[in-house]
C-alpha beads as a LAMMPS data file, in Angstrom:
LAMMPS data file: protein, C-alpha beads

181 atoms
180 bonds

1 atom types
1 bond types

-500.0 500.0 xlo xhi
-500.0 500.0 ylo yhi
-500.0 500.0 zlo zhi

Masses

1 110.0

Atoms # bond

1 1 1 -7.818 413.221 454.047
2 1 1 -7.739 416.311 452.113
3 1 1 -4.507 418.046 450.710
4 1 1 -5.456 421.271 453.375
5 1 1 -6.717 419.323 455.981
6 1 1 -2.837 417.235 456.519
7 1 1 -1.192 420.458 457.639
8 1 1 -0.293 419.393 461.153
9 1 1 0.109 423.344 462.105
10 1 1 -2.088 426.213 461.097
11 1 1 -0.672 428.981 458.850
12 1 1 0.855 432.193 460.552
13 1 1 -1.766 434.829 460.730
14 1 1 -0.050 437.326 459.035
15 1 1 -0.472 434.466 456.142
16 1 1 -3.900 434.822 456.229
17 1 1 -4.644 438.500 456.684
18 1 1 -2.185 438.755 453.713
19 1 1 -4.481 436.526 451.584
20 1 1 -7.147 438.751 453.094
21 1 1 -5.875 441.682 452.076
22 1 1 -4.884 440.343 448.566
23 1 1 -8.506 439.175 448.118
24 1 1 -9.992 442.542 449.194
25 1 1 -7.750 444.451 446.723
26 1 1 -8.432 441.781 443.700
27 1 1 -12.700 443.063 444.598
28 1 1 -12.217 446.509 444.473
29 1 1 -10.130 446.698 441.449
30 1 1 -12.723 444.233 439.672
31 1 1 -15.607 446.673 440.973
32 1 1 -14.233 449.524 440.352
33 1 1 -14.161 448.301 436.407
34 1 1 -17.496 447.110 436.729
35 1 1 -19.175 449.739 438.220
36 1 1 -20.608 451.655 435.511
37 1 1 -22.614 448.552 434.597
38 1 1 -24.126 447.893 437.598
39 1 1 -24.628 451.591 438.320
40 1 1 -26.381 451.744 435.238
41 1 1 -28.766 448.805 436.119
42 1 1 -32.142 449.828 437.012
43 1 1 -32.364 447.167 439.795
44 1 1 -32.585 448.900 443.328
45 1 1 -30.543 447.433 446.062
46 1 1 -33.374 444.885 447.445
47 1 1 -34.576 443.938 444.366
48 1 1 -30.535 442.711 443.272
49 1 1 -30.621 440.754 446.159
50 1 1 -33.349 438.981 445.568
51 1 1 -32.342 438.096 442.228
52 1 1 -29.052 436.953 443.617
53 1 1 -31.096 435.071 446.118
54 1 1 -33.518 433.403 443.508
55 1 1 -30.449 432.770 441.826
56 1 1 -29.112 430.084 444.337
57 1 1 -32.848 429.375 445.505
58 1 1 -34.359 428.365 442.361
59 1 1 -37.975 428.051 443.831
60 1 1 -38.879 430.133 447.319
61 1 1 -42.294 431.287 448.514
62 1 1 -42.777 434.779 449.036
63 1 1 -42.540 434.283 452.647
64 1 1 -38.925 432.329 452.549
65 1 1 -37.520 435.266 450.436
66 1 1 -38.678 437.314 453.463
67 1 1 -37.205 435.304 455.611
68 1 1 -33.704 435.106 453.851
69 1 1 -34.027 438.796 452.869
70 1 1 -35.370 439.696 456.547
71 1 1 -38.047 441.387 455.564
72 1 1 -41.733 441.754 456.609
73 1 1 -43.758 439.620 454.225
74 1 1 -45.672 442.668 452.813
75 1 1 -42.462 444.173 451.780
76 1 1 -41.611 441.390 450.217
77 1 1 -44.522 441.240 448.785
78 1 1 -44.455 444.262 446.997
79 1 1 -40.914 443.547 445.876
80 1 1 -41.676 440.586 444.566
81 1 1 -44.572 442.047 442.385
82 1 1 -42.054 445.336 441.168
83 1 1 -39.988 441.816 440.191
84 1 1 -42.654 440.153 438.062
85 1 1 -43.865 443.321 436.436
86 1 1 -40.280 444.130 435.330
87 1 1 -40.065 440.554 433.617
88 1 1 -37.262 439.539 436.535
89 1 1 -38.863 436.721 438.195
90 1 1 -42.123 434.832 437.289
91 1 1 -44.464 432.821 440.028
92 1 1 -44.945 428.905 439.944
93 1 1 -47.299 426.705 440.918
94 1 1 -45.779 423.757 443.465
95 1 1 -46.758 420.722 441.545
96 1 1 -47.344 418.639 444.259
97 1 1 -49.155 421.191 446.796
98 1 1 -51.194 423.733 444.096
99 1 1 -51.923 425.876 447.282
100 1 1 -48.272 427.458 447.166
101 1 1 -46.998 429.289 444.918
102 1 1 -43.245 429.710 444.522
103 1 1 -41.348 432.371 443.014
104 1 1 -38.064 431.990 440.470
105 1 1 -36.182 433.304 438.304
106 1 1 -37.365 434.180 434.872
107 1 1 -35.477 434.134 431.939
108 1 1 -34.621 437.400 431.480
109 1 1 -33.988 437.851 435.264
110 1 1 -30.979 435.186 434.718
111 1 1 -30.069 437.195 431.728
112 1 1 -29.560 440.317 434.005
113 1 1 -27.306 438.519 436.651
114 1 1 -25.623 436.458 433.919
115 1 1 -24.852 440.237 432.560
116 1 1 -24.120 441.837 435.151
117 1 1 -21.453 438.986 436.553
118 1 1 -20.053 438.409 433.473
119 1 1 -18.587 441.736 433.182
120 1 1 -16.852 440.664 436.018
121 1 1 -16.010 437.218 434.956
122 1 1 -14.785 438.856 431.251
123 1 1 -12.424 440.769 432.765
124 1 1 -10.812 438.401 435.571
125 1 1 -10.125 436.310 432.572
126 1 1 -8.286 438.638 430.564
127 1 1 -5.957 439.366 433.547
128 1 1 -5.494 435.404 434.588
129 1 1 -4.549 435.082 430.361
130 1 1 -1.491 436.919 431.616
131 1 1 -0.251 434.992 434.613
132 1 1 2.296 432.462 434.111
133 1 1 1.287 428.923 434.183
134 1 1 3.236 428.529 437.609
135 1 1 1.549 431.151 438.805
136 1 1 -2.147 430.415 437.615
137 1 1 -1.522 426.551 438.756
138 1 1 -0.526 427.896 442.103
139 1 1 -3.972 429.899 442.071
140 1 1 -6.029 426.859 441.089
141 1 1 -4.366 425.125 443.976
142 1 1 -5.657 427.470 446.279
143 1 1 -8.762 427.947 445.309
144 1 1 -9.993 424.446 445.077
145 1 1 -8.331 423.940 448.522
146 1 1 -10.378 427.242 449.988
147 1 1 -13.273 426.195 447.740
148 1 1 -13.084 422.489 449.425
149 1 1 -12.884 424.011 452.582
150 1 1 -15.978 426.182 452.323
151 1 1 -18.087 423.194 450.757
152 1 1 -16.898 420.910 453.271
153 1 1 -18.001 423.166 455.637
154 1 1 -21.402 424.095 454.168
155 1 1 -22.215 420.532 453.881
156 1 1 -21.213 419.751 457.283
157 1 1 -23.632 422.439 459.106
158 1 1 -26.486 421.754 456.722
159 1 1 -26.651 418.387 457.428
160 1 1 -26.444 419.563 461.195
161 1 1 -29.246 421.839 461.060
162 1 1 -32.745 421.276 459.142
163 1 1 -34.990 424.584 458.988
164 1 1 -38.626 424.377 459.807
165 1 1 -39.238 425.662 456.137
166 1 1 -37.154 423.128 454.913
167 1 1 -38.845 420.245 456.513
168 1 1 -42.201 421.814 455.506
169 1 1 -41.632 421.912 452.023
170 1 1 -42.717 418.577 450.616
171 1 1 -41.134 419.555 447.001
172 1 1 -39.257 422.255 444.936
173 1 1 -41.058 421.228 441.618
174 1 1 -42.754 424.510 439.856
175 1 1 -45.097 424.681 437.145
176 1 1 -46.177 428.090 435.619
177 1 1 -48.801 429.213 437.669
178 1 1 -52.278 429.335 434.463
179 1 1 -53.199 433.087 434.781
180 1 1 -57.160 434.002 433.727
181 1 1 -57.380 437.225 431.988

Bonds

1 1 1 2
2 1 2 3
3 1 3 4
4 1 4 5
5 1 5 6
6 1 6 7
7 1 7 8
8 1 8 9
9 1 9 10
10 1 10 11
11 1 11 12
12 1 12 13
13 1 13 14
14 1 14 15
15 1 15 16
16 1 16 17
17 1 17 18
18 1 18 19
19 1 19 20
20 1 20 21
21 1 21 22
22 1 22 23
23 1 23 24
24 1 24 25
25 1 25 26
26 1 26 27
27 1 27 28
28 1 28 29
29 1 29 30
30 1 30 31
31 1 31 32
32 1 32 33
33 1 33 34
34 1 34 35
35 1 35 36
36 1 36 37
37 1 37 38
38 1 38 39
39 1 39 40
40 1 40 41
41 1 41 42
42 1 42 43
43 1 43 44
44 1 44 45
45 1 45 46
46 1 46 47
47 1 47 48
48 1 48 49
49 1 49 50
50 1 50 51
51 1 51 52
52 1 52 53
53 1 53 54
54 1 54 55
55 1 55 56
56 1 56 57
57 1 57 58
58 1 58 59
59 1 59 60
60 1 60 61
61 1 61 62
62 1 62 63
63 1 63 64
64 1 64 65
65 1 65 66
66 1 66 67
67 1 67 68
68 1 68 69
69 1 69 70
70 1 70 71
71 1 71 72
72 1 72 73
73 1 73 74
74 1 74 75
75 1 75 76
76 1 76 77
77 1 77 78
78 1 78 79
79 1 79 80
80 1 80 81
81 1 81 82
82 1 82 83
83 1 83 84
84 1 84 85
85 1 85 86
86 1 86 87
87 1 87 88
88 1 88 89
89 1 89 90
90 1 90 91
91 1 91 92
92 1 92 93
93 1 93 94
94 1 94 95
95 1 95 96
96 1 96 97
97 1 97 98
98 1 98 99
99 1 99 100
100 1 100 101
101 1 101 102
102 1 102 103
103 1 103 104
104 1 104 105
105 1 105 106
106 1 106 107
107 1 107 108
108 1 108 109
109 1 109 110
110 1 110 111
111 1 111 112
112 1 112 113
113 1 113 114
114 1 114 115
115 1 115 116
116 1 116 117
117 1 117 118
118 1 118 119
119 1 119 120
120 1 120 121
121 1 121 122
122 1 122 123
123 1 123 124
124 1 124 125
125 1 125 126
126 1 126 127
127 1 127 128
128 1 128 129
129 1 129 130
130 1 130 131
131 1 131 132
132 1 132 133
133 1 133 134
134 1 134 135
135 1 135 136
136 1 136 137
137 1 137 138
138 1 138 139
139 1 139 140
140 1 140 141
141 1 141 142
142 1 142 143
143 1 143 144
144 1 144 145
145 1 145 146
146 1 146 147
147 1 147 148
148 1 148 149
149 1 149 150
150 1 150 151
151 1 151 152
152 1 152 153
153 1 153 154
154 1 154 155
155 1 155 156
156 1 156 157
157 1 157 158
158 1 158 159
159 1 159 160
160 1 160 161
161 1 161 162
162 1 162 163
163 1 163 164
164 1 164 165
165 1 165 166
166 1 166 167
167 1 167 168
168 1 168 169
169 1 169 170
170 1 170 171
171 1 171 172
172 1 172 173
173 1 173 174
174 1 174 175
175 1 175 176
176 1 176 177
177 1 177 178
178 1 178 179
179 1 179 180
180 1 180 181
């Protein structure tokens, strides 16, 4: 049994809304350092989500970015092509069924995120370089135990629940969809 899971009694609320609170105040101070980067980023709203999306879905059809994004497949559409005419994402060709064709990433699409969250990253590690060890160990603790707990719990549902798109699609693998000029 997990380390989190052999607490016989749950933690006091006020325990919780206080890590809460902590959390909330950790994102706004990290955003409001960031913000000039992302402000300056000439990614609308939509179109950083579905980077962030593509990010963690390496290989959706136009219609399951839709879906996730809940949008009307024409609007999706359209954002999709404002993607690939930026250089942001590129289309693939399933491998096994050449009828679909998949949307991911490209490179410099991961180079944007990979930017744009590092600023982030940069700067949380400056300020953990000046915790004490006690207190970075007892951060570490936590978050692998909230970590563990979210995983757990991911894992749990998804093998609960299979989507129809899930069960439709017969494989992730992408090739480069061979454009005729």
């Amino acid at each position: 049994m997990d380390q989190h899971k052999q607490i016989a009694d749950e933690p006091a609320p006020e325990l919780i809304e206080a890590a809460l609170e902590a959390q909330q105040r950790i994102s706004q101070a990290l955003h409001r350092l960031s913000a000039a980067e992302w402000v300056g980023s000439d990614l609308s709203m939509a179109q950083l989500k579905a980077l962030l999306i593509l990010d963690t879905h390496p290989a959706l059809t136009i219609g399951q970015l839709a879906c996730k994004m809940e949008l009307a497949k024409p609007a999706a559409s359209v954002l999709v092509d404002k993607l690939v005419q930026a250089g942001y994402v590129e289309r693939a060709e399933d491998l096994i069924d050449r009828r679909r064709t998949n949307i991911q990433l490209s490179a410099e699409g991961q180079r944007t995120l990979n930017r744009l969250m590092r600023g982030k990253r940069d700067r949380l590690r400056a300020y953990l370089a000046q915790l004490s060890e006690a207190d970075l160990r007892a951060i570490i603790q936590g978050f692998q135990a909230l970590a563990d707990t979210i995983l757990g719990d991911i894992e749990a549902s998804s093998t609960r629940v299979t989507t129809e798109s899930d069960a439709a699609q017969p494989s992730q693998s992408v090739a480069p969809v061979a454009r005729s000029h």
